[in-house]
N, CA, C and O of each residue as an XYZ file, in Angstrom:
616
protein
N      18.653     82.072     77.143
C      18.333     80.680     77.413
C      17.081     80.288     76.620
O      16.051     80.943     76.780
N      17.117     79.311     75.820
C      15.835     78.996     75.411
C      14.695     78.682     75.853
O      14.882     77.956     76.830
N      13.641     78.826     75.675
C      11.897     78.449     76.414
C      12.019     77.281     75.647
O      12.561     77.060     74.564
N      11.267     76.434     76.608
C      10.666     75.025     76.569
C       8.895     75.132     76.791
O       8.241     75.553     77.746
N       8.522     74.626     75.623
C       7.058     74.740     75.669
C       6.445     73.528     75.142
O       7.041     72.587     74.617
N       4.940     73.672     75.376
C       4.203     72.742     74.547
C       2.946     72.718     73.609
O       1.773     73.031     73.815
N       3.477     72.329     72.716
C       2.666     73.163     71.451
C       2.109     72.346     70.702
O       2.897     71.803     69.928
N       0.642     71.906     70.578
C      -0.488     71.003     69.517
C       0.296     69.596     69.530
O       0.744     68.999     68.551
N       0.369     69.081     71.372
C       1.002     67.906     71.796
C       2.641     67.800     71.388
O       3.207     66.709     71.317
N       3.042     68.558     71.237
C       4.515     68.738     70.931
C       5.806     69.817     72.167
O       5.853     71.044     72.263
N       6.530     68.944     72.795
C       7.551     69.292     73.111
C       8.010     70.039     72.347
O       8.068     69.457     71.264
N       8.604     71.599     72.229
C       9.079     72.582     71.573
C      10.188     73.115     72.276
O       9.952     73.548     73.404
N      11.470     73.179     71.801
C      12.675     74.358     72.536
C      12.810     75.241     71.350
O      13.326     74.959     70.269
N      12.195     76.493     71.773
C      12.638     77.810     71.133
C      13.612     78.210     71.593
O      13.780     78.486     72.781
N      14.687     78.333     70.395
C      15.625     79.138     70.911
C      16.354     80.548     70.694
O      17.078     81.419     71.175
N      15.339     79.941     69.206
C      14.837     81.746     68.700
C      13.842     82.412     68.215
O      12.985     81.558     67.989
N      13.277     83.838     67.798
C      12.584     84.024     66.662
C      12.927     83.987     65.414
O      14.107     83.822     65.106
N      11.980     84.129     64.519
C      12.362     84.164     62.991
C      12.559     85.618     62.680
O      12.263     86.626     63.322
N      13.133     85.449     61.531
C      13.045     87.115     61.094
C      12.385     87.089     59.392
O      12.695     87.988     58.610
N      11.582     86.096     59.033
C      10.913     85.775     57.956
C      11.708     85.371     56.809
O      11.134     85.428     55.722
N      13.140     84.901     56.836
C      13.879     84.599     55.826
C      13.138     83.046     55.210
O      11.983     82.701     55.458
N      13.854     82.483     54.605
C      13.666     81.451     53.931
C      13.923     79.941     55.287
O      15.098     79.782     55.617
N      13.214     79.288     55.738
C      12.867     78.351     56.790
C      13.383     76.523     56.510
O      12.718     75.841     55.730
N      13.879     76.279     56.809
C      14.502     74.653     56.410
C      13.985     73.910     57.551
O      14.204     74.410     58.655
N      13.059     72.335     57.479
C      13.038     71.545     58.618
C      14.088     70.693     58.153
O      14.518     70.604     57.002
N      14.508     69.982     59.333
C      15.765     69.159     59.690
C      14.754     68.049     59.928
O      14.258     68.297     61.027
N      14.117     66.758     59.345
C      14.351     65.911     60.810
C      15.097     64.778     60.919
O      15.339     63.977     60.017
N      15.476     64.735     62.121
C      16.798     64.191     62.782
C      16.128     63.123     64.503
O      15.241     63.269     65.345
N      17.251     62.104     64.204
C      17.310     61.054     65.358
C      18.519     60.852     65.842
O      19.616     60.673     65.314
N      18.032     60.927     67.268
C      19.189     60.316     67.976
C      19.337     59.533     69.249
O      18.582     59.950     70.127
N      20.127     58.470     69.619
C      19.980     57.395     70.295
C      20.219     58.042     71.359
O      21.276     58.668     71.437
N      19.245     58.045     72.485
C      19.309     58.764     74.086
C      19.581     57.922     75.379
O      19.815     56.716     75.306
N      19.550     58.467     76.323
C      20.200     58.233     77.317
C      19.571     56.576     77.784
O      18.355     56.699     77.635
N      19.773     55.527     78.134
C      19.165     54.482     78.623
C      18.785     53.667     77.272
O      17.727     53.054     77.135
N      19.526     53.729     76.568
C      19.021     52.775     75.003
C      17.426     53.523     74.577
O      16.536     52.888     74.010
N      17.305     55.020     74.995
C      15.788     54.816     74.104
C      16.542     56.030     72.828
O      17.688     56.084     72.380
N      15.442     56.795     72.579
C      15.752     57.048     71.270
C      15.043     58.663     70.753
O      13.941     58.985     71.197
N      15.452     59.159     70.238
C      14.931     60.851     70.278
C      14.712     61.077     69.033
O      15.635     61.017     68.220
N      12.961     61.491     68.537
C      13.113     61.680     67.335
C      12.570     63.561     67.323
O      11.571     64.056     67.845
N      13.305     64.009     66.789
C      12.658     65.257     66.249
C      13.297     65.794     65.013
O      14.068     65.225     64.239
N      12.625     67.494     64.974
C      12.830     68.216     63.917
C      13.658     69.613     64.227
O      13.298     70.563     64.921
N      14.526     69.482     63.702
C      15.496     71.151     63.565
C      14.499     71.958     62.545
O      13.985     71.659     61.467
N      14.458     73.351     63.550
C      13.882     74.432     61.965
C      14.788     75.251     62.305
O      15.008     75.556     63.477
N      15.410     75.695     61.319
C      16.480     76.354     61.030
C      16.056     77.603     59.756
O      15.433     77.443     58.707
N      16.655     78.814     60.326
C      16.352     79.828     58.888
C      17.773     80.091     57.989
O      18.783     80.252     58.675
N      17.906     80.138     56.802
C      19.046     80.685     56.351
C      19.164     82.047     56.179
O      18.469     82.848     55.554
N      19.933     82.145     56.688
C      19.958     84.428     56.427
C      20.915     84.284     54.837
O      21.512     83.328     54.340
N      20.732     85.561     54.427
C      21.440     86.148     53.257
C      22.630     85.514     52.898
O      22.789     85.158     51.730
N      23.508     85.321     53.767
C      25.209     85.185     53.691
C      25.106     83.843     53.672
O      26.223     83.343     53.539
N      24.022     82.843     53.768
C      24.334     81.704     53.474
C      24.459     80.995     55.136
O      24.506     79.768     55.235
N      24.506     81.881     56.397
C      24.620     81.196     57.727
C      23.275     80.587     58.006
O      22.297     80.492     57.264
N      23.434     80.229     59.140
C      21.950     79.339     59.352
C      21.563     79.751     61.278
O      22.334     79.736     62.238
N      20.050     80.084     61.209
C      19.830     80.802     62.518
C      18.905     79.302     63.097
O      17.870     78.939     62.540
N      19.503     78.590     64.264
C      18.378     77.545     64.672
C      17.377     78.717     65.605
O      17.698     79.627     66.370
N      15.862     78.137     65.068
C      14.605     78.231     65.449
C      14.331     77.628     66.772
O      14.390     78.086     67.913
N      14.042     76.569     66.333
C      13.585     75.533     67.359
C      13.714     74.059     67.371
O      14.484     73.625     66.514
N      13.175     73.229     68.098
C      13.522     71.872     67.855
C      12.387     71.188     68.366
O      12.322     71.205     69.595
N      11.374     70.525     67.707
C      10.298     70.279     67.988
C      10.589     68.460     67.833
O      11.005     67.764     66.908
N      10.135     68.165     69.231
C      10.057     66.562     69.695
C       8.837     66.065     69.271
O       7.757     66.630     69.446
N       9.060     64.720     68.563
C       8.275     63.994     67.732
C       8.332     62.987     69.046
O       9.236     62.286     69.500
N       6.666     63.283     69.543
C       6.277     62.026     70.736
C       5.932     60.826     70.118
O       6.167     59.803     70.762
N       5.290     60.688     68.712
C       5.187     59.298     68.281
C       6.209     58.403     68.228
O       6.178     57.306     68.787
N       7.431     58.969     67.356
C       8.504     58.031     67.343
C       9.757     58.127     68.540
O      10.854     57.571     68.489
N       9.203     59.049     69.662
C      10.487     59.198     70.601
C       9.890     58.235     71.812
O       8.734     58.224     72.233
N      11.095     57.372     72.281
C      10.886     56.963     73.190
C      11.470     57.091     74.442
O      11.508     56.331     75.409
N      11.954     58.290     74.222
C      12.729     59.026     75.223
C      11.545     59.669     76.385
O      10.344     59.412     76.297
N      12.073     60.430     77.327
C      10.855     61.337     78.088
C      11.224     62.681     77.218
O      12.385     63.083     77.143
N      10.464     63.135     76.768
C      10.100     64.512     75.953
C      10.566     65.646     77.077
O      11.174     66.644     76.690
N      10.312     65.489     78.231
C      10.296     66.757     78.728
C      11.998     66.905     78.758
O      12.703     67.768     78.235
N      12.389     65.660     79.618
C      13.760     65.473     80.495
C      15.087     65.640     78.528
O      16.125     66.302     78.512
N      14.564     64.891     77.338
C      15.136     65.158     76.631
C      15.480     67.003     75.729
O      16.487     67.525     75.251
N      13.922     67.473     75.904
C      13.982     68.970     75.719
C      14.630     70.260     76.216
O      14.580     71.354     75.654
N      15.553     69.808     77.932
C      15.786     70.061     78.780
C      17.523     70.249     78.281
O      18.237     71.155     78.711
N      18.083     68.943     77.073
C      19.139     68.289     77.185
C      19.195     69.207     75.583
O      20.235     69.834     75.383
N      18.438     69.249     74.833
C      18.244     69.976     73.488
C      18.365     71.304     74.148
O      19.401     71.834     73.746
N      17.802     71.972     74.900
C      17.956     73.171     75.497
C      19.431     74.056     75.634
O      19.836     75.218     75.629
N      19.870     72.812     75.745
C      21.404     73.055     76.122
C      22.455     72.778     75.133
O      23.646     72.986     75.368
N      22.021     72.323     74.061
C      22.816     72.198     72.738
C      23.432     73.240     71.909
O      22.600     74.008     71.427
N      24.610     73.477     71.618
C      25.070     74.383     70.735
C      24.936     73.875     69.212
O      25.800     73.113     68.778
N      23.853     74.291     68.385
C      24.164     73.708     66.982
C      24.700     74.630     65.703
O      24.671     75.824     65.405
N      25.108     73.635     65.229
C      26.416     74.604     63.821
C      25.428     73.847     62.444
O      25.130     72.653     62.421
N      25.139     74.606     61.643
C      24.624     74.166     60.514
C      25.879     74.688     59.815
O      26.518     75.609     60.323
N      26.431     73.841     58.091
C      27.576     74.438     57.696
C      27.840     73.354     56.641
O      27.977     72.140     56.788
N      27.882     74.298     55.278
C      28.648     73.290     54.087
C      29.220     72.073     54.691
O      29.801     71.987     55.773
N      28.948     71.063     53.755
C      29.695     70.003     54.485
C      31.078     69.500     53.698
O      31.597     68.384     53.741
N      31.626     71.030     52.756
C      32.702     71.364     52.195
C      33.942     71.968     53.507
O      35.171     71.906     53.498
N      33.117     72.457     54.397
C      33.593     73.491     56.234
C      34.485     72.642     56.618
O      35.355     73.188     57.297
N      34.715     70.912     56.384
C      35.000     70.449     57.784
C      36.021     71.006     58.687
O      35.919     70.798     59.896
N      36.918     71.641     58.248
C      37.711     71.884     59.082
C      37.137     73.261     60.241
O      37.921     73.741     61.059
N      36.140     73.590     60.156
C      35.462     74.592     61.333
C      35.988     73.934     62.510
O      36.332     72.754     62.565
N      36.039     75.063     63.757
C      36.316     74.496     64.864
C      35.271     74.545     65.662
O      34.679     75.615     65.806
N      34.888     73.474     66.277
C      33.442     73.668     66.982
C      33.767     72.954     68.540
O      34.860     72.453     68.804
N      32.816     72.998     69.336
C      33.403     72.942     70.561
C      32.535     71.542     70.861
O      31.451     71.421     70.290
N      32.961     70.592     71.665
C      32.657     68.739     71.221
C      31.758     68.473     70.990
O      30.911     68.724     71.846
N      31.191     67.650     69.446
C      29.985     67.469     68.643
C      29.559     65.966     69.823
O      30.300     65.336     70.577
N      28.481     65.859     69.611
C      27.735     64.953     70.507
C      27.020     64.019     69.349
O      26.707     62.836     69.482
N      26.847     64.808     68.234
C      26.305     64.043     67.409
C      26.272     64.806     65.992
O      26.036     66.014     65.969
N      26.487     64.160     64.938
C      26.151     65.215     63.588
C      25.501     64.579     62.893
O      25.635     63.374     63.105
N      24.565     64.928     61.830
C      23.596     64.506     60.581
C      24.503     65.518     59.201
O      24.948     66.665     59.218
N      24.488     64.621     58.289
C      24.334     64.853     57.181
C      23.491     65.307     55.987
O      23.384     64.433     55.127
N      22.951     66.303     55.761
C      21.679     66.375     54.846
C      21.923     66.796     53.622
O      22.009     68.021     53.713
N      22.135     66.370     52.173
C      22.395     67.121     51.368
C      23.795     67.597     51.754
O      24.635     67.024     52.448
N      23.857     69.017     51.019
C      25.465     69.230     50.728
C      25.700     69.925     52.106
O      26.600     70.761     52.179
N      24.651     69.515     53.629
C      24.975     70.540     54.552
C      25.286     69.623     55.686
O      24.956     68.437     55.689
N      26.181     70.441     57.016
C      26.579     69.235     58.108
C      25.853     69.766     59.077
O      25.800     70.994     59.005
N      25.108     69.155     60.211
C      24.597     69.811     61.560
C      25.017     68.753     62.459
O      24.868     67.531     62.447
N      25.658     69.681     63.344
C      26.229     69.031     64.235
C      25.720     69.662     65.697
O      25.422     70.855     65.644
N      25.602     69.102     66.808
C      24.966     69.175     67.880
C      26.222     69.483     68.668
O      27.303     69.122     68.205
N      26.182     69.909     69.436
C      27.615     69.981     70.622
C      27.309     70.466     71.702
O      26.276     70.986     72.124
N      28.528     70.209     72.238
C      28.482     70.818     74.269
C      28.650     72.151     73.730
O      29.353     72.547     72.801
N      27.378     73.130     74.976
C      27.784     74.657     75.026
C      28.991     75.215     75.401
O      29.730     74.542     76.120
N      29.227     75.987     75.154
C      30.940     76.644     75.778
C      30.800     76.381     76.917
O      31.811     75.739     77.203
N      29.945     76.493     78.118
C      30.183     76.368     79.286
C      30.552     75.111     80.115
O      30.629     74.908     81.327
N      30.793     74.185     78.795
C      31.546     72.453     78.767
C      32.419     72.057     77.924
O      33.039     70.995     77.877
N      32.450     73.143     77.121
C      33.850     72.925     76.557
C      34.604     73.589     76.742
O      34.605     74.776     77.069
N      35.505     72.747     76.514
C      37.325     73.286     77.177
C      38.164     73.856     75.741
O      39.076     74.683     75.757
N      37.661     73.258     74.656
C      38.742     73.463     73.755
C      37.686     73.744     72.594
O      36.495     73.782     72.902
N      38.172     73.992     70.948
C      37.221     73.890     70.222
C      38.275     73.082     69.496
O      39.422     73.279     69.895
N      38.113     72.180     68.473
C      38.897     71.214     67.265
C      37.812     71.220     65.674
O      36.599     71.204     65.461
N      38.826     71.247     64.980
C      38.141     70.796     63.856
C      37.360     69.752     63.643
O      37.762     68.609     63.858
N      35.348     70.196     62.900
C      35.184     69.133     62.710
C      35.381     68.207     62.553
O      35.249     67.402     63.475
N      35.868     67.748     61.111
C      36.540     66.719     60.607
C      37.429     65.139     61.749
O      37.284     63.917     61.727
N      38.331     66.134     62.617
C      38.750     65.566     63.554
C      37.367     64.919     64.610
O      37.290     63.793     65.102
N      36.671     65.725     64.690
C      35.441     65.097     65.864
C      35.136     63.753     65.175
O      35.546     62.640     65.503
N      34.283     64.110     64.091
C      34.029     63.102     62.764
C      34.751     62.489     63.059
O      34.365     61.888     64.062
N      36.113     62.094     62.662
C      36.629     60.782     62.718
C      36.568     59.868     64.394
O      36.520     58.659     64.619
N      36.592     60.905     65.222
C      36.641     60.027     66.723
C      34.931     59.998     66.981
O      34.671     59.134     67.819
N      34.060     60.504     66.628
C      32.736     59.817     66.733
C      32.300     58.683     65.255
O      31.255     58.153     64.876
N      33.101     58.695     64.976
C      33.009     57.392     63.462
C      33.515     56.098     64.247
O      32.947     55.011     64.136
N      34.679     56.320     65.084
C      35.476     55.171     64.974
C      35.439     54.602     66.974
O      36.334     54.113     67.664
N      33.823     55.014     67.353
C      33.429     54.750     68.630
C      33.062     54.206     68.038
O      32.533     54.270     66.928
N      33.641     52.567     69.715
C      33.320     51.219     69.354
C      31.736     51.178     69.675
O      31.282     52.211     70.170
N      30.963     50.253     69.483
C      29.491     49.598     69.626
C      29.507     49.809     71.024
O      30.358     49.353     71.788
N      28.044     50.875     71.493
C      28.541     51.230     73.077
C      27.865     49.800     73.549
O      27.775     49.875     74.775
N      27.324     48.460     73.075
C      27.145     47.287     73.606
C      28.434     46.667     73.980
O      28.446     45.766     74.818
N      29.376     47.028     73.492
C      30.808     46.321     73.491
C      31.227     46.941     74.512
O      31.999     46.204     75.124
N      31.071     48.223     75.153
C      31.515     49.109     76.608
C      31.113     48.227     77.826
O      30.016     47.697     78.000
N      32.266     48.165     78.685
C      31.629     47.811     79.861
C      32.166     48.622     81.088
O      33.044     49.448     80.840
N      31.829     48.513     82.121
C      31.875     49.660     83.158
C      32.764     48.790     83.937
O      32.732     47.578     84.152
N      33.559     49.716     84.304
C      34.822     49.413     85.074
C      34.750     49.040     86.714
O      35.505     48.446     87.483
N      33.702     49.571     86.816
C      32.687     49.550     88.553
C      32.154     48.222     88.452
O      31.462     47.801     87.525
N      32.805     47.119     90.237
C      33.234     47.924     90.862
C      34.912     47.451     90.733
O      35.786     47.851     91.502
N      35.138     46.478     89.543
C      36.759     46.098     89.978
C      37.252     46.157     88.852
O      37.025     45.262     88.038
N      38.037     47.223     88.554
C      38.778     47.496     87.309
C      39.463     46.122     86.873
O      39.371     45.765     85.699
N      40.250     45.234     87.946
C      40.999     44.421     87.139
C      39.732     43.628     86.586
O      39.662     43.265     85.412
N      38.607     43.358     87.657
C      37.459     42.640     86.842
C      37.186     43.078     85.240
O      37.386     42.335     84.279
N      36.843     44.016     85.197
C      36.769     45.168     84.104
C      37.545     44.978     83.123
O      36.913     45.199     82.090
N      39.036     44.555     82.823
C      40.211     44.072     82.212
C      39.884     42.664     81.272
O      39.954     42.448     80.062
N      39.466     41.768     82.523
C      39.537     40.555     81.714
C      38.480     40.088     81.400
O      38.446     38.866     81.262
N      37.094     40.964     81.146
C      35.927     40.957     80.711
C      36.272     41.440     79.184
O      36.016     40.925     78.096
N      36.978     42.676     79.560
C      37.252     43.222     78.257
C      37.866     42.662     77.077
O      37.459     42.822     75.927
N      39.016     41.899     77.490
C      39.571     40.808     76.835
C      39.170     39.759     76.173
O      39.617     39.226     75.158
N      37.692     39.353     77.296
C      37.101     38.517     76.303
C      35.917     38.615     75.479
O      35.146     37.853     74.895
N      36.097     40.004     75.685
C      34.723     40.398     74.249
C      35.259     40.609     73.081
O      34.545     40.861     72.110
C-alpha cells in the first residue's frame, strides 16, 4: 500500500523506491471531485527494458484546488500504466483518466480490486473521448420521468 506523506509543504504518495535508474517527472491535471481540480506531478523511473516503475505523485497545493489530503488518499489507490503510445491495444483495467506526453501514454485506472474486466486501451480512449460535457449530465433523483424530459430539452 502506498505511504502518504508530507514533504517541504507537499502532499506526497510514495508508492515506491527508486533503484537509481534514469527518473522522468510527469506533470499532470485533473478535474476532481465537486468541479475543483488536481494539479500534480508523476515521477516515474524507466528500467532497462524500456518499462516504467511509478515513484510517487507529488500534489501541487498552489494550483490544486482540490483538498490535498482527501485527493492523495484517491491517488493512493490508482493503478498507473506508463506505455508507448504505439501499445494502444494493452489491456488495462478502467482508465479514469490518461495524458499524453511525447511518444508515451499514462493512464490512471481503477485497482484490480474494482475492476471486473481489463479492455484495450484504445477502446477506453474512445469511450472517455466521446463522454458528453459532465455540465450536460443531469441526475435522475428524485423522478426519473422528471429526469427524461429535462434531458430532452438540453
Amino acid at each position: 500500500m502506498p505511504e502518504i506523506a508530507t514533504k517541504d509543504d507537499r502532499v506526497v504518495v510514495e508508492y515506491q523506491k527508486g533503484s537509481g535508474k534514469k527518473i522522468r517527472r510527469f506533470d499532470l491535471g485533473l478535474d476532481y471531485l465537486g468541479g475543483s481540480f488536481l494539479a500534480f506531478t508523476l515521477v516515474a523511473e524507466e528500467k532497462a527494458n524500456g518499462a516504467w516503475r511509478i515513484l510517487r505523485a507529488e500534489i501541487d497545493s498552489d494550483d490544486t484546488t482540490a483538498d490535498p489530503d482527501d485527493a492523495a488518499d484517491d491517488l493512493a489507490d490508482v493503478r498507473w500504466h506508463i506505455f508507448s503510445s504505439r501499445e494502444r491495444g494493452r489491456k488495462l483495467s478502467p482508465a479514469v483518466a490518461f495524458w499524453e506526453k511525447e511518444n508515451l501514454v499514462l493512464a490512471a485506472c481503477l485497482s484490480d480490486r474494482y475492476a471486473a474486466q481489463k479492455t484495450p486501451f484504445a477502446e477506453q480512449e474512445k469511450q472517455l473521448e466521446d463522454m458528453p460535457d459532465p455540465e450536460k449530465l443531469l441526475c435522475c433523483w428524485p423522478s426519473r420521468d422528471a429526469w427524461q424530459v429535462a434531458r430532452k430539452s438540453a
